[in-house]
DOTIBA-555881 format. One record per residue: residue number from 1; residue in one letter; x, y, z of N, C-alpha, C, O in turn. Coordinates in nm, 4 decimals. Layout:
<rs>
+-----+---+----------+----------+----------+----------+----------+----------+----------+----------+----------+----------+----------+----------+
!   k ! r !     n.xx !     n.yy !     n.zz !    ca.xx !    ca.yy !    ca.zz !     c.xx !     c.yy !     c.zz !     o.xx !     o.yy !     o.zz !
+-----+---+----------+----------+----------+----------+----------+----------+----------+----------+----------+----------+----------+----------+
! NUM ! a !        X !        Y !        Z !        X !        Y !        Z !        X !        Y !        Z !        X !        Y !        Z !
...
+-----+---+----------+----------+----------+----------+----------+----------+----------+----------+----------+----------+----------+----------+
</rs>
This chain:
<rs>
+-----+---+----------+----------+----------+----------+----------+----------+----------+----------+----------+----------+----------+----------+
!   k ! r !     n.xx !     n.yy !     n.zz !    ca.xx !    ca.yy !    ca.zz !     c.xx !     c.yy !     c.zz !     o.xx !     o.yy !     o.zz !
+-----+---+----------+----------+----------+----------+----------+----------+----------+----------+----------+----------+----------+----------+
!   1 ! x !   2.8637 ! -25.5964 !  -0.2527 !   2.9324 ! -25.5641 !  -0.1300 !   2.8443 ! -25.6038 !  -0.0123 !   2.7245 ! -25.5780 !  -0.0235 !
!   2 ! x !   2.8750 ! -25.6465 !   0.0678 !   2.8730 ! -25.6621 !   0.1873 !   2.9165 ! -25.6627 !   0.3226 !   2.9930 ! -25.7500 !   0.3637 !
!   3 ! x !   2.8674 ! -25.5593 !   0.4039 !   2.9538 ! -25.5474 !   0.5421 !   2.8740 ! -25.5673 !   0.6369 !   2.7613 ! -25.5179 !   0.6406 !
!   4 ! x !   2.9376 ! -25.6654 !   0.7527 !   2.8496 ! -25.6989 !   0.8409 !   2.9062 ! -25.6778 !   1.0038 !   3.0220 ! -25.6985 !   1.0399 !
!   5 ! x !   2.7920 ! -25.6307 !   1.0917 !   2.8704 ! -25.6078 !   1.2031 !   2.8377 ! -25.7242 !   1.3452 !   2.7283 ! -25.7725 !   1.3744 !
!   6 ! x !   2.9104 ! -25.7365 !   1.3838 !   2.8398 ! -25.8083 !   1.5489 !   2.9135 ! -25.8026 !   1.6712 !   3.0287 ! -25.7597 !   1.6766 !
!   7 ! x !   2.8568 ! -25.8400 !   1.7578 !   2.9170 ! -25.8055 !   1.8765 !   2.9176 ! -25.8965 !   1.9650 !   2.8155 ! -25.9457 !   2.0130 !
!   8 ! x !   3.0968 ! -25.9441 !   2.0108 !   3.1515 ! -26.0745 !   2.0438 !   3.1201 ! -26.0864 !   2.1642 !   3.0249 ! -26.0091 !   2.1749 !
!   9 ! x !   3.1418 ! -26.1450 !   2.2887 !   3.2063 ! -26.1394 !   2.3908 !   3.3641 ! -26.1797 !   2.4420 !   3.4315 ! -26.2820 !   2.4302 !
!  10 ! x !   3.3783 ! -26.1012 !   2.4791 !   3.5638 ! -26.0927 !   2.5002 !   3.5939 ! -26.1364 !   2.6908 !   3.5370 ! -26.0822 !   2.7856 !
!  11 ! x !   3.6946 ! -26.2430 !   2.6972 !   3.7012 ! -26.2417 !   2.8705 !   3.8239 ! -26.1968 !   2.8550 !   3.9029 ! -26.2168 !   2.7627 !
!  12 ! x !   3.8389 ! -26.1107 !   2.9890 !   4.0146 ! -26.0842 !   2.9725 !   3.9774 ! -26.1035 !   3.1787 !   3.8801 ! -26.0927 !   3.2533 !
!  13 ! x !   4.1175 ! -26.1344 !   3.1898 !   4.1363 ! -26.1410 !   3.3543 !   4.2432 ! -26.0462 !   3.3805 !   4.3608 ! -26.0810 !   3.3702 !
!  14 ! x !   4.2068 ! -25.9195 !   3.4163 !   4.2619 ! -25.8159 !   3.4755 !   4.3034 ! -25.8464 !   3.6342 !   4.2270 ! -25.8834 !   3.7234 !
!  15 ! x !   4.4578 ! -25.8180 !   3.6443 !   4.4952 ! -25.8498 !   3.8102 !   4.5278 ! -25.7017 !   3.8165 !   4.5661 ! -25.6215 !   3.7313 !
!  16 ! x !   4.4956 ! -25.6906 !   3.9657 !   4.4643 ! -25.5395 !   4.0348 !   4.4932 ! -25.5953 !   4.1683 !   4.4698 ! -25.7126 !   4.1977 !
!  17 ! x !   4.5763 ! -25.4552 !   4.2972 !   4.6588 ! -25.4461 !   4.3684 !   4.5686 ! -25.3911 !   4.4612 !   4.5940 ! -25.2706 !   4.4634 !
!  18 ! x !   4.4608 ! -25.4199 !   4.5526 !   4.3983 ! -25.2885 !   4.6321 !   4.4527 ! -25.2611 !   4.7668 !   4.4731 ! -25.3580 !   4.8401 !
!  19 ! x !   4.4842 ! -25.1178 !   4.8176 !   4.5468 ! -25.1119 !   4.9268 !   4.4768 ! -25.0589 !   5.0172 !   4.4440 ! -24.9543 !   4.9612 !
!  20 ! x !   4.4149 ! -25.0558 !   5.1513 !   4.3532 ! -24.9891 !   5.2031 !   4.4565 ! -24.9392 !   5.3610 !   4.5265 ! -25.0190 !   5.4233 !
!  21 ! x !   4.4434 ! -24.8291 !   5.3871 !   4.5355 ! -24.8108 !   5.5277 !   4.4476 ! -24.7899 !   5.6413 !   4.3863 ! -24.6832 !   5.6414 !
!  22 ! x !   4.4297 ! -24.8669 !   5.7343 !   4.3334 ! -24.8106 !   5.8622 !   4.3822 ! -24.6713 !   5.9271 !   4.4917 ! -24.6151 !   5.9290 !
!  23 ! x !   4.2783 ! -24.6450 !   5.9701 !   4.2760 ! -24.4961 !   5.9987 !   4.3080 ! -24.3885 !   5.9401 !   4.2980 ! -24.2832 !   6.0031 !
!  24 ! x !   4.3429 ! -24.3884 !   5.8383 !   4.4373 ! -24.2669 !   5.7030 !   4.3324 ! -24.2454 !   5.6653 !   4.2973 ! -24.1278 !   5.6743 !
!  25 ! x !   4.2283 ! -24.3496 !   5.6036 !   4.1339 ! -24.3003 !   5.5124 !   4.1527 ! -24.3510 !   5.3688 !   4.0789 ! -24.3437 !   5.2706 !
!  26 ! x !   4.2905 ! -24.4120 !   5.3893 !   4.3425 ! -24.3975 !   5.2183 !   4.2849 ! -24.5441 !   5.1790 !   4.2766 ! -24.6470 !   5.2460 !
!  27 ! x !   4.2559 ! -24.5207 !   5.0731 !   4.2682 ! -24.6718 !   4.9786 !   4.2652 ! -24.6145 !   4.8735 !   4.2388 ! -24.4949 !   4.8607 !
!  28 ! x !   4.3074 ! -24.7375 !   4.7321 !   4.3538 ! -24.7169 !   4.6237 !   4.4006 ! -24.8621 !   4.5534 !   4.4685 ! -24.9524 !   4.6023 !
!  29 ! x !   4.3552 ! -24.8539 !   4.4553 !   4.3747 ! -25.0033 !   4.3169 !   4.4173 ! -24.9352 !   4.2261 !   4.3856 ! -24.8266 !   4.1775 !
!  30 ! x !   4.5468 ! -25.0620 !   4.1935 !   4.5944 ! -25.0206 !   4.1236 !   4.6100 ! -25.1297 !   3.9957 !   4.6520 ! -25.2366 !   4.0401 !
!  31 ! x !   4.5901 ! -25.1333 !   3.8618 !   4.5642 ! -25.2291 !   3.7606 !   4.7361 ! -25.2853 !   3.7313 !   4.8192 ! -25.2106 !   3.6796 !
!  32 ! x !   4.7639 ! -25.4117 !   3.7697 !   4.9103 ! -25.5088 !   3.7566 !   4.9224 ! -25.5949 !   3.6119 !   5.0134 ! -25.6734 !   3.5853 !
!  33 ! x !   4.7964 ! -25.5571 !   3.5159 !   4.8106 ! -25.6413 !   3.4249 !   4.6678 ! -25.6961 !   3.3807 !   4.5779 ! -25.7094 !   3.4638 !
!  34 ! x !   4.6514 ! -25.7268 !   3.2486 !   4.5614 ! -25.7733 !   3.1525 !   4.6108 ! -25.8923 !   3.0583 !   4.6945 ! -25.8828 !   2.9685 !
!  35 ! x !   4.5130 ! -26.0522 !   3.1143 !   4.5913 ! -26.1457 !   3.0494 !   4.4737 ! -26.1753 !   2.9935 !   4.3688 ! -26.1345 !   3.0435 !
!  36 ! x !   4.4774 ! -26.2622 !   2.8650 !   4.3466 ! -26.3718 !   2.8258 !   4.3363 ! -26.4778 !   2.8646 !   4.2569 ! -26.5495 !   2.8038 !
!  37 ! x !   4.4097 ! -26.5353 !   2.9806 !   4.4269 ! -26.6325 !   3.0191 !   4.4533 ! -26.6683 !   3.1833 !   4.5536 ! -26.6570 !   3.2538 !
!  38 ! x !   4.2825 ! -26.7283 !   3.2169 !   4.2680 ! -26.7057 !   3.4077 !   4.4257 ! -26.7861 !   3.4246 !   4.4968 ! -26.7212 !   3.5013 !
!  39 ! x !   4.4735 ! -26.8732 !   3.3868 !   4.5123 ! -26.9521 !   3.4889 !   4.6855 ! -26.8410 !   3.5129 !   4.7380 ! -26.8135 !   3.6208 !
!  40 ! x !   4.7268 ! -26.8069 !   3.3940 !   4.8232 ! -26.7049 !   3.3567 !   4.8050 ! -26.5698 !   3.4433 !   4.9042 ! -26.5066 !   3.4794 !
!  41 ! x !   4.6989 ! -26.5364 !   3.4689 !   4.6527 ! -26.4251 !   3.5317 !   4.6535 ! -26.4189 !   3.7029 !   4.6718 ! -26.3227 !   3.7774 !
!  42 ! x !   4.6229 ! -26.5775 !   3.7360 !   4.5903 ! -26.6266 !   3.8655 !   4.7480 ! -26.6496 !   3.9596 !   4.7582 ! -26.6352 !   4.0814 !
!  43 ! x !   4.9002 ! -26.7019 !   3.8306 !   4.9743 ! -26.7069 !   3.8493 !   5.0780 ! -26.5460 !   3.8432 !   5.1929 ! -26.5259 !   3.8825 !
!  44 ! x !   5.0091 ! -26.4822 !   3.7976 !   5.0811 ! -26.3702 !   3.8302 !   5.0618 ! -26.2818 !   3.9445 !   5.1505 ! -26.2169 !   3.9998 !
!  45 ! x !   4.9084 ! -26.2857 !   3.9825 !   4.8671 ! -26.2000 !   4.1076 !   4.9402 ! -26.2681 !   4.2354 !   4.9925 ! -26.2028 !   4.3257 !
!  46 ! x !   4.9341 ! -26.4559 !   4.2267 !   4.9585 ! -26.4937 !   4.2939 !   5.1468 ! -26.4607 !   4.3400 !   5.2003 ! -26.4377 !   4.4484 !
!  47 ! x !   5.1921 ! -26.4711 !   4.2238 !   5.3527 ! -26.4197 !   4.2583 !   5.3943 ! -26.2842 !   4.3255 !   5.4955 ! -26.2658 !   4.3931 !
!  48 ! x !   5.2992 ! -26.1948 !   4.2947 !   5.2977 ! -26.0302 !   4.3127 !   5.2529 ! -26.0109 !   4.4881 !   5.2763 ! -25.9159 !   4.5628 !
!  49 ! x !   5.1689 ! -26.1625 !   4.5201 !   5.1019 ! -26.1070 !   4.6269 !   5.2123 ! -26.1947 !   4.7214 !   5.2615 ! -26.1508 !   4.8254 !
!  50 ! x !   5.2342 ! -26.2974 !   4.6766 !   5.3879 ! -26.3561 !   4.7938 !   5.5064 ! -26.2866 !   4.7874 !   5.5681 ! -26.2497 !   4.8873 !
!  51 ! x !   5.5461 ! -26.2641 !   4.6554 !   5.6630 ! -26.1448 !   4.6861 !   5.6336 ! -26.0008 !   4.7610 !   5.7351 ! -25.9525 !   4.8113 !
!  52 ! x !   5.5339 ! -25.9369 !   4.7746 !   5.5153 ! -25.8472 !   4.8844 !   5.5182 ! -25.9221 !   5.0182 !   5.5992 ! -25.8873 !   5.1041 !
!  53 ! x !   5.4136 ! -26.0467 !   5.0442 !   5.4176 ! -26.0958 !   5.1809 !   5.5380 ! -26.0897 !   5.2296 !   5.5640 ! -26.0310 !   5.3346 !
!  54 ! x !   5.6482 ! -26.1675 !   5.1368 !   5.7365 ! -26.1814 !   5.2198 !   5.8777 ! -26.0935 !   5.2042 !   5.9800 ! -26.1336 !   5.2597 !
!  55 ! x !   5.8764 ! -25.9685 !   5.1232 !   5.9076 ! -25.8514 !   5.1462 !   5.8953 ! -25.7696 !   5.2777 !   5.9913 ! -25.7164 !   5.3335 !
!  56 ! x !   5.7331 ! -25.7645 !   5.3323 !   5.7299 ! -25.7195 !   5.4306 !   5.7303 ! -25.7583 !   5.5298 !   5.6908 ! -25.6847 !   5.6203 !
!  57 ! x !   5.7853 ! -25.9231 !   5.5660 !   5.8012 ! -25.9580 !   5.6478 !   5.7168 ! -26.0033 !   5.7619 !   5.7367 ! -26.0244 !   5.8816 !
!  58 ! x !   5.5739 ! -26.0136 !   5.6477 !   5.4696 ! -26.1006 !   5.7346 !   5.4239 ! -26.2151 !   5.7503 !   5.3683 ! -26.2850 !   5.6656 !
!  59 ! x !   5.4510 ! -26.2448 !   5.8872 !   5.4175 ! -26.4234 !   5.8996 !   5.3165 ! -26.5014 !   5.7776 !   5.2504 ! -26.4417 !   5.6926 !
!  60 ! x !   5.3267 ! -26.6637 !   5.7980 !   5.2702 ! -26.6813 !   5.7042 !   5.1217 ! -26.7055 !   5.7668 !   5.1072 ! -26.7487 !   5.8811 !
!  61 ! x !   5.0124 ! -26.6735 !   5.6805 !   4.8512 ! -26.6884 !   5.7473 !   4.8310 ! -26.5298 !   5.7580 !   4.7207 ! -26.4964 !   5.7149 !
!  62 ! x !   4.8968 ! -26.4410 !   5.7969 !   4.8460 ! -26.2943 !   5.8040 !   4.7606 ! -26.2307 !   5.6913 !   4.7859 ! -26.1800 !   5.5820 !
!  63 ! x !   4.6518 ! -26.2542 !   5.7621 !   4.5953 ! -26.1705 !   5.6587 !   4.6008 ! -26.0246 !   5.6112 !   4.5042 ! -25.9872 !   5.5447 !
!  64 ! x !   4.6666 ! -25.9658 !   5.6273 !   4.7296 ! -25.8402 !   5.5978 !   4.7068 ! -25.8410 !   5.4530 !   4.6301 ! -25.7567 !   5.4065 !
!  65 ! x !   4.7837 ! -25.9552 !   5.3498 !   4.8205 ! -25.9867 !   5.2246 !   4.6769 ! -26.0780 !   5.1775 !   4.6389 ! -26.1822 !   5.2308 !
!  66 ! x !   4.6421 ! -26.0397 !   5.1163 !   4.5234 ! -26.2075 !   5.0740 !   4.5453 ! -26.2131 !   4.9630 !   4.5774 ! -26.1162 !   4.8940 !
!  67 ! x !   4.5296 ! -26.3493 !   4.9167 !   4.6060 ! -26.3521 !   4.8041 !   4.4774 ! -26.3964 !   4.6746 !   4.3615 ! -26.4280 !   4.7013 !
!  68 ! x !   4.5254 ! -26.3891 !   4.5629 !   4.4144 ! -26.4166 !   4.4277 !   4.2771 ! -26.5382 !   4.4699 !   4.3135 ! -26.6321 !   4.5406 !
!  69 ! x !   4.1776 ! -26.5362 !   4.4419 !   4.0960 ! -26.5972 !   4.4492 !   4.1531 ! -26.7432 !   4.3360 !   4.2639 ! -26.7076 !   4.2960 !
!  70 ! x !   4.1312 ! -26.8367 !   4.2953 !   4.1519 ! -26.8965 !   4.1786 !   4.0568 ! -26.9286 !   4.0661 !   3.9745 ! -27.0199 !   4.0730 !
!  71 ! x !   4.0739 ! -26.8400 !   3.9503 !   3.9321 ! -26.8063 !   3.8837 !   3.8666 ! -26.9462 !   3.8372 !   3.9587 ! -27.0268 !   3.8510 !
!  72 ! x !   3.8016 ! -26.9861 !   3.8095 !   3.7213 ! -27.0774 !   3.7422 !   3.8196 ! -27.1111 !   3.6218 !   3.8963 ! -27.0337 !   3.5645 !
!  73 ! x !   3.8001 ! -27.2317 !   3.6007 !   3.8779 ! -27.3468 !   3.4539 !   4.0217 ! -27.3214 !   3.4944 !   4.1144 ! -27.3578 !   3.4220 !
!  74 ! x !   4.0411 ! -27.2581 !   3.6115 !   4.1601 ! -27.3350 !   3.6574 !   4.1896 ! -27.4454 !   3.7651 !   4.1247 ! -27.4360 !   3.8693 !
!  75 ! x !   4.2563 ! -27.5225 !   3.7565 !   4.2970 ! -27.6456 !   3.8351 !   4.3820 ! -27.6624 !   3.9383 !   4.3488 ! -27.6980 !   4.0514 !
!  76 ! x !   4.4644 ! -27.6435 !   3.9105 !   4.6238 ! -27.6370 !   4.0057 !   4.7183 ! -27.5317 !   4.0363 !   4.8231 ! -27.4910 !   3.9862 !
!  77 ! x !   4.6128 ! -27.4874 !   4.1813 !   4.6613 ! -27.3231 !   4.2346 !   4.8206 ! -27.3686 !   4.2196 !   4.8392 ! -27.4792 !   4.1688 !
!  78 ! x !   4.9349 ! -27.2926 !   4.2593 !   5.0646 ! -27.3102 !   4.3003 !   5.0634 ! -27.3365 !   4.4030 !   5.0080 ! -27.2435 !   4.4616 !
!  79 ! x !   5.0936 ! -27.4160 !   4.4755 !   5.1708 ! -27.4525 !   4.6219 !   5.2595 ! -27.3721 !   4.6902 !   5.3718 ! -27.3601 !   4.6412 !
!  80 ! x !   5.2370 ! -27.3221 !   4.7790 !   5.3331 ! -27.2048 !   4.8414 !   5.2931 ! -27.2371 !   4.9828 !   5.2005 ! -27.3159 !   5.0019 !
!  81 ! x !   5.3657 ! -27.1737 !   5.0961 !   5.3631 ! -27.1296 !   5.2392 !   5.2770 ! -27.0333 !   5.2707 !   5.2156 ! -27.0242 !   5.3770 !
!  82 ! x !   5.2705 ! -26.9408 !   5.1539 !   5.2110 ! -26.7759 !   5.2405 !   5.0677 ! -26.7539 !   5.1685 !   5.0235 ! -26.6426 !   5.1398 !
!  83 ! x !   5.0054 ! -26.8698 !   5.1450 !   4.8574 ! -26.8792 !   5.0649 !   4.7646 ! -26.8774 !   5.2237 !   4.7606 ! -26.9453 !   5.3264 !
!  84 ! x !   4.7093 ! -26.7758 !   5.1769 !   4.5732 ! -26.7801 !   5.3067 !   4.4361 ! -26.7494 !   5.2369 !   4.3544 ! -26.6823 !   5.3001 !
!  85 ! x !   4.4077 ! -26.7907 !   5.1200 !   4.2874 ! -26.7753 !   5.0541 !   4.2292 ! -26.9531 !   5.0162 !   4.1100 ! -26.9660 !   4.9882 !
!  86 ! x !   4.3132 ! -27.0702 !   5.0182 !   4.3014 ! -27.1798 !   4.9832 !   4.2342 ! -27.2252 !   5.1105 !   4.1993 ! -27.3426 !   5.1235 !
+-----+---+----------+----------+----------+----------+----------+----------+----------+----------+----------+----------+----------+----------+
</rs>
């Protein structure tokens, strides 16, 4: 018999929502999802963060909304109007 143990490294790209309110005091993150896959991960924050922009009806460039960074070994952000992190 033989049992053997080791210890991998695992990447996962967690997208998270952070909200902060001036003057309230409040902030708060909130976890939107766990993918194994940046570019899958990069395309979902990115959808989550234009469908709020333009839910709330903020011009495009406002930084109010900022949108996903684009993680590494990915290539080809999405093309959109309401990107103010590119």
């Amino acid at each position: 018999m033989k049992i053997e143990y080791k210890v991998r490294p695992v990447t996962r790209y967690v997208v998270t929502r952070y909200e902060e309110t001036e003057g309230a005091g409040n902030s708060g993150c909130a976890g939107k999802g766990e993918f194994a896959n940046g570019e899958v991960a990069y395309q979902v924050a990115y959808a989550l963060a234009k469908e709020e922009h333009q839910r709330l009806g903020f011009p495009p460039g406002d930084m109010r909304i900022i949108y996903p960074e684009v993680p590494e070994g990915v290539s080809v952000p999405p093309q959109g109007t309401y990107t103010n992190s590119l």
